[in-house]
C-alpha positions in Angstrom: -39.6 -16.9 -34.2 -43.5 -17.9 -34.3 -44.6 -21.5 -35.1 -48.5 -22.6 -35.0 -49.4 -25.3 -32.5 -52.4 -27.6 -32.2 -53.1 -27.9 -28.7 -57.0 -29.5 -29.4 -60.4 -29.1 -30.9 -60.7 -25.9 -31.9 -57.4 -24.8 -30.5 -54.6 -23.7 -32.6 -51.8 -21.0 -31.3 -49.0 -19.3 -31.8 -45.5 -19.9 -29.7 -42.3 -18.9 -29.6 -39.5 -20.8 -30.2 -36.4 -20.9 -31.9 -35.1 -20.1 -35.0 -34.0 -23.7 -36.7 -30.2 -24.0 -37.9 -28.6 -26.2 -39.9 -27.8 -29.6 -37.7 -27.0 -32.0 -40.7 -24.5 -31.5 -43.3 -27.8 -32.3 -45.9 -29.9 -29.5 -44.3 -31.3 -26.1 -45.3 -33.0 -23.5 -43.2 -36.3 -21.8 -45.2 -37.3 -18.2 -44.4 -41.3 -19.2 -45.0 -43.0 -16.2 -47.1 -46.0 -18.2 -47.6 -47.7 -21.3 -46.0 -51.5 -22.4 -45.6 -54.0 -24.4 -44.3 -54.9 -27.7 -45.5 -58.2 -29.2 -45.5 -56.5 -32.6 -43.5 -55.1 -30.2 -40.9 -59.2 -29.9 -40.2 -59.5 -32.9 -39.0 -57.3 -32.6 -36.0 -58.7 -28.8 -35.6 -62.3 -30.7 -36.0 -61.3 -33.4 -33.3 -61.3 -36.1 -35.7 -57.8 -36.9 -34.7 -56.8 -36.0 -31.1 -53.4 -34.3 -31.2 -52.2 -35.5 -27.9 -49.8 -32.7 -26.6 -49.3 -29.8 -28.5 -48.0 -30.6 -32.2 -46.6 -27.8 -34.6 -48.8 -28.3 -37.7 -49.0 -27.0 -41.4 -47.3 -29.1 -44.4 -47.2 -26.7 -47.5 -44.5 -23.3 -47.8 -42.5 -22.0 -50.2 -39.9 -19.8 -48.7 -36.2 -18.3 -49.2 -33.1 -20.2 -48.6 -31.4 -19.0 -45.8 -28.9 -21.4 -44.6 -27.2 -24.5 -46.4 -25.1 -27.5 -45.0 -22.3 -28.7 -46.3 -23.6 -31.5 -48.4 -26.0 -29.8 -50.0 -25.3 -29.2 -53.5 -29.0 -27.8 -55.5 -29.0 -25.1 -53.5 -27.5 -22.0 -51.8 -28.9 -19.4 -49.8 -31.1 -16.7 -51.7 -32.9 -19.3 -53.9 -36.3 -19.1 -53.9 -38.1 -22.9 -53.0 -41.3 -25.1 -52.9 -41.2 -27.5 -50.2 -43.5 -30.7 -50.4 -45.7 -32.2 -48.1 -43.0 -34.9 -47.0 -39.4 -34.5 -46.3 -37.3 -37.3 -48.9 -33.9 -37.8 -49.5 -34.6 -38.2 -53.4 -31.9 -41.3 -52.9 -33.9 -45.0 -52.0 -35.8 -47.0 -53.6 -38.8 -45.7 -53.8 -37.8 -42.1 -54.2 -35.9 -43.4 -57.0 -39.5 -45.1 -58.1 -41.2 -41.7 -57.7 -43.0 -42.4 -54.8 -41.3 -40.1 -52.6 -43.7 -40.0 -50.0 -42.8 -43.6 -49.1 -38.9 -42.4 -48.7 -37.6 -44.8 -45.8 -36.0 -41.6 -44.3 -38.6 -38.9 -44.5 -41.5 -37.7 -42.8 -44.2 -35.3 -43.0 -43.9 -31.8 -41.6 -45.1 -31.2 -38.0 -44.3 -35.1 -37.2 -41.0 -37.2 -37.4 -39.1 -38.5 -39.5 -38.6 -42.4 -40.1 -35.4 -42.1 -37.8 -37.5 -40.6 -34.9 -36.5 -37.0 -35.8 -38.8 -34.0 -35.0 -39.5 -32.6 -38.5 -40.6 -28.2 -38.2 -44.3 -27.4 -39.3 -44.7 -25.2 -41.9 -47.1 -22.7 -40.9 -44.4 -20.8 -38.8 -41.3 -18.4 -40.1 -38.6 -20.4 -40.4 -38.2 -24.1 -41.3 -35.5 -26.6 -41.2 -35.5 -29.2 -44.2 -33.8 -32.0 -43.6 -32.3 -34.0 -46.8 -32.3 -30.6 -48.8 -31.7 -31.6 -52.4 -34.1 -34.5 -52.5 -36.8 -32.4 -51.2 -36.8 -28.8 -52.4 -37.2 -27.5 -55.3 -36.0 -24.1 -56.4 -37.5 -21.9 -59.0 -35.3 -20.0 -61.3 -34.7 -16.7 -59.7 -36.9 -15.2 -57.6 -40.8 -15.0 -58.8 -42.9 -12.6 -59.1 -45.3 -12.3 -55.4 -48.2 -13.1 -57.6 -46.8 -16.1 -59.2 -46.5 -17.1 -55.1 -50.3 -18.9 -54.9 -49.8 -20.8 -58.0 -46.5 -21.8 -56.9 -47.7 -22.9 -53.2 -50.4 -25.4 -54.6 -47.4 -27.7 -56.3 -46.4 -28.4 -52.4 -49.8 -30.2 -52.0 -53.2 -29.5 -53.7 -52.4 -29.1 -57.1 -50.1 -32.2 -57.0 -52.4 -34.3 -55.2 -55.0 -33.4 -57.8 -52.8 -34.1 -60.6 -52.7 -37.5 -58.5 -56.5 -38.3 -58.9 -56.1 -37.5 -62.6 -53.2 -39.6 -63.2 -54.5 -42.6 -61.2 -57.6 -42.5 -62.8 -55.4 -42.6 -66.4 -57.4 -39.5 -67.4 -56.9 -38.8 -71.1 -57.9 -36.7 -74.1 -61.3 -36.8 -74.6 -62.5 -38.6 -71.8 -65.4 -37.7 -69.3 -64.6 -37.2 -65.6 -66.3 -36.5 -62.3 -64.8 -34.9 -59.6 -66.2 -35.5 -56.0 -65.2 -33.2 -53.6 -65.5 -29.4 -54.2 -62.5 -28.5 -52.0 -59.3 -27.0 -53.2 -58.1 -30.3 -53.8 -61.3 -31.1 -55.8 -60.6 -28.0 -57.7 -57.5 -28.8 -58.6 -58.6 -32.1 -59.5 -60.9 -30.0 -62.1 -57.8 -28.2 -63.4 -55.9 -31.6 -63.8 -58.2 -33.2 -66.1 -59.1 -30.1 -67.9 -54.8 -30.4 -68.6 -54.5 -34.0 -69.6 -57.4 -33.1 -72.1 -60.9 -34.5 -70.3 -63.6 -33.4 -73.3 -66.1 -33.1 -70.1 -65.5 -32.6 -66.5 -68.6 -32.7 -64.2 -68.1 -31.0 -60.7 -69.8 -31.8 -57.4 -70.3 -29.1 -55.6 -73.0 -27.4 -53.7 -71.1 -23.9 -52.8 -72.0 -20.9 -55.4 -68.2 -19.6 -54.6 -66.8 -23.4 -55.6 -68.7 -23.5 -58.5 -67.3 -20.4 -60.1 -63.5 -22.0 -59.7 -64.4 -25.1 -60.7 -66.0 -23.6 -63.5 -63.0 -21.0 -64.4 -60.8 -24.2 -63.9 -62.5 -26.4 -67.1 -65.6 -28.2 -65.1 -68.4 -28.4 -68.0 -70.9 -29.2 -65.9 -71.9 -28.4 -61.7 -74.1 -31.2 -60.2 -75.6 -30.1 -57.0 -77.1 -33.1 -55.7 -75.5 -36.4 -53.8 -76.4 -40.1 -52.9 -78.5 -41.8 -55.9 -80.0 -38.2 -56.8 -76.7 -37.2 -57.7 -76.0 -40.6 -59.4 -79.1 -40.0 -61.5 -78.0 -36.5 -62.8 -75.2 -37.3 -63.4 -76.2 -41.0 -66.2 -78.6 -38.0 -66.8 -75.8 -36.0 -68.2 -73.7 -38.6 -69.7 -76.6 -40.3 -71.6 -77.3 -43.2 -69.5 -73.9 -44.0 -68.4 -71.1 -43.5 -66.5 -67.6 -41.3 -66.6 -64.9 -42.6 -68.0 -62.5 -41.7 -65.4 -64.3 -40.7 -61.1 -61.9 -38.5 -58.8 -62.4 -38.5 -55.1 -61.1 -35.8 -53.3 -62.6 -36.4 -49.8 -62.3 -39.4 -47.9 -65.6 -40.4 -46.4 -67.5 -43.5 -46.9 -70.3 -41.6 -48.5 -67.7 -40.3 -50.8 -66.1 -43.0 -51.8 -69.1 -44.8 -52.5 -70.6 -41.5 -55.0 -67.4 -41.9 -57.3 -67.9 -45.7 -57.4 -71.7 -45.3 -58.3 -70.9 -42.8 -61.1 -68.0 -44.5 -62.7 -69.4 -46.3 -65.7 -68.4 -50.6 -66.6 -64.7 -50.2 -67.4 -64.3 -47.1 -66.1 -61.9 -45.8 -63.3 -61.6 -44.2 -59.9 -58.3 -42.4 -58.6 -58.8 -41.3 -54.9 -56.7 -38.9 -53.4 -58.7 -38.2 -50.0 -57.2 -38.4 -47.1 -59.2 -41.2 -45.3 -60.6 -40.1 -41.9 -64.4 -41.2 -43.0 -63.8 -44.6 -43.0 -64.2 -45.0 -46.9 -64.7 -48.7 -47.7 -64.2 -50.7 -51.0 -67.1 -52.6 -52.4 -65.2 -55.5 -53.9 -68.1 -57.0 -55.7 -69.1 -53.6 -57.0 -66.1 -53.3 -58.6 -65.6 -57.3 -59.7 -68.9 -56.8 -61.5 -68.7 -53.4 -63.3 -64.8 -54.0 -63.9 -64.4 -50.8 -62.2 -60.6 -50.1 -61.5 -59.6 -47.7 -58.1 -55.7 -46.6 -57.9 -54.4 -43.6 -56.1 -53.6 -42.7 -52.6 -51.2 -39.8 -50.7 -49.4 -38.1 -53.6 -46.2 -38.5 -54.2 -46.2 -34.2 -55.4 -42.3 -34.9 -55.4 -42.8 -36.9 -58.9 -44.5 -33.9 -60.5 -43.4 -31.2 -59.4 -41.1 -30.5 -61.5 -43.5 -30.9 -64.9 -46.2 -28.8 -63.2 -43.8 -26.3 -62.4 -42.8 -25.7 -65.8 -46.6 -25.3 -66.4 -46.7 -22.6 -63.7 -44.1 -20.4 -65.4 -44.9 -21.1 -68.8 -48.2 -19.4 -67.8 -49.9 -22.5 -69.1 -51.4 -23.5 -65.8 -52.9 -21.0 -62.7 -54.1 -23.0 -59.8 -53.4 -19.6 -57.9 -57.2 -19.1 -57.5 -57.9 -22.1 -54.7 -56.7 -19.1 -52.7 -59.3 -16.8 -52.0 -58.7 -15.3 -48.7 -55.2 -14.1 -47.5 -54.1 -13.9 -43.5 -51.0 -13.0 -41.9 -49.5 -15.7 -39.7 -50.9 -13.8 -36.0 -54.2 -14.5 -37.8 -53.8 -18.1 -38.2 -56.7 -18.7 -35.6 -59.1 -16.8 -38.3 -57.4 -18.3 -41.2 -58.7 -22.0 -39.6 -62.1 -20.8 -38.2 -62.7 -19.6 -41.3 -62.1 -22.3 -43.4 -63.7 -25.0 -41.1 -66.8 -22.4 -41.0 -66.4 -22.9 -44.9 -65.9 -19.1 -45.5 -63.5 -19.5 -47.4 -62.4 -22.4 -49.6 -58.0 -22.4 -48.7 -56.7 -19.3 -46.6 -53.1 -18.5 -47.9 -50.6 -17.5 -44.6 -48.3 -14.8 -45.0 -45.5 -14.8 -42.1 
């Protein structure tokens, strides 16, 4: 089979290698029909974080059962799954406490697990899952192919939006900025606009950005950054603040615009990954009573509520997706979105 491999900056290629099978009685093997690339998988690509040797990469498929182990009892070959980001086993503690991405035995894909165990990366055609039930979860019969984008965003993006949203305790009526115009900063957009924000402001600076984040609920588009942005923004909101700030990047610079346009009393729930070296102005927030909560998503927890969204036809976050490459493309499919020509590139294997 083919599996992508980081081997540096700018260097990602395709290997053989072999097809996973089963080696634990609470495994599944997953025929991958669609994977993509992540804005964090950048920052290795970018140089940000040296790979070392050659890693497999890619952290978000849905895919076809294929193989079951003997302990697995949610599924059986033919079902149709989403995978999320991290492997759990649905069983400790904190699985238990919906924070599955904390599970003491699991991992993210295209690293280890906590036992040391090489864990598959998911921009290749098959995929061993270790701890099956606690991790997958199956749709009911097979979906339609273009129900397949919507569906891949609940492995990551749209969960980790949902994230910001929930950590920033966005509720009906409230107003919200979103910094970040990626597709996790879209989906951000789309999370709020579904918990009932009367008024979401995007930042964004890309025409092509704008239009999803418009399409997805955002009210209002500010352009500008730093104190500019800042002032546009009390501009729009009548002198104030929002209610509820969610920062879907990571930087420093980032992470200090969400703090600056959160009103007193208002909150911030951050979902970028941190590779900026974001920083927390304590006094900032003693003085304004500004509140930050958030973190790596836990897409495990609400999955299974967004999901019934997805089906119901009551949510679409389908449209992050706006390029489509095959997996001997996956070179493109990076280039491309680290060139910013495209906002997520969806891989078909």
């Amino acid at each position: 089979m083919r599996a992508t491999y980081l081997h540096g900056e700018g260097d990602i290629r395709l290997a053989d290698r072999p097809e996973p099978t089963v080696q634990h009685p609470t495994d599944a093997v997953v025929r991958v029909t669609a994977a993509c690339v992540c804005g964090s998988d950048l920052w290795g690509y970018r140089g940000v974080r040296g790979p070392g040797e050659p890693r497999p990469i890619g952290h978000e498929f849905v895919g076809v059962v294929e193989a079951v182990g003997a302990d697995v009892r949610s599924l059986r070959t033919g079902d149709f799954v989403i995978a999320p980001f991290v492997v759990s086993d649905g069983t400790c503690a904190h699985c238990r406490n919906g924070v599955q991405t904390s599970c003491v035995n699991g991992g993210a894909w295209g690293s280890t697990s906590r036992s040391g165990e090489d864990l598959d990366g998911a921009q290749a055609q098959y995929v061993r899952v270790p701890f099956a039930d606690g991790t997958l979860v199956a749709t009911p019969g097979a979906p339609d192919d273009a129900l397949v984008p919507a569906l891949l965003t609940l492995s990551d993006v749209m969960g980790t939006g949902h994230h910001a949203a929930v950590a920033a305790q966005v509720s009906a009526g409230d107003t919200v900025v979103v910094v970040g115009d990626g597709a996790v900063g879209l989906s951000a957009v789309l999370a709020a606009s579904r918990l009932g924000a009367g008024r979401v402001i995007a930042m964004s600076r890309h025409e092509d950005r704008q239009k999803v984040a418009t399409r997805f609920g955002a009210t209002d588009i500010v352009t500008t950054r730093g104190d500019e942005g800042v002032a546009e923004i009390k501009e729009l909101l009548s002198g104030t603040g929002a209610d509820a700030v969610l920062e879907c990047v990571g930087t420093k610079e980032s992470m200090q615009q969400a703090l600056d346009s959160t009103r007193p009393g208002g909150r911030v729930g951050y979902v970028g990954v941190p590779a900026g070296g974001p920083e927390l102005p304590v006094q900032q927030m003693f003085s304004n009573n500004i509140s930050v909560a958030g973190g790596v998503a836990p897409v495990r927890h609400y999955l299974d509520a967004l999901l019934a969204d997805v089906l119901d036809g009551k949510l679409d976050p389908g449209p992050v997706f706006d390029a489509e490459y095959g997996l001997e493309q996956v070179a493109d499919a990076y280039r491309d979105m680290s060139d910013r020509k495209v906002i997520k590139p969806l891989l078909r294997p």
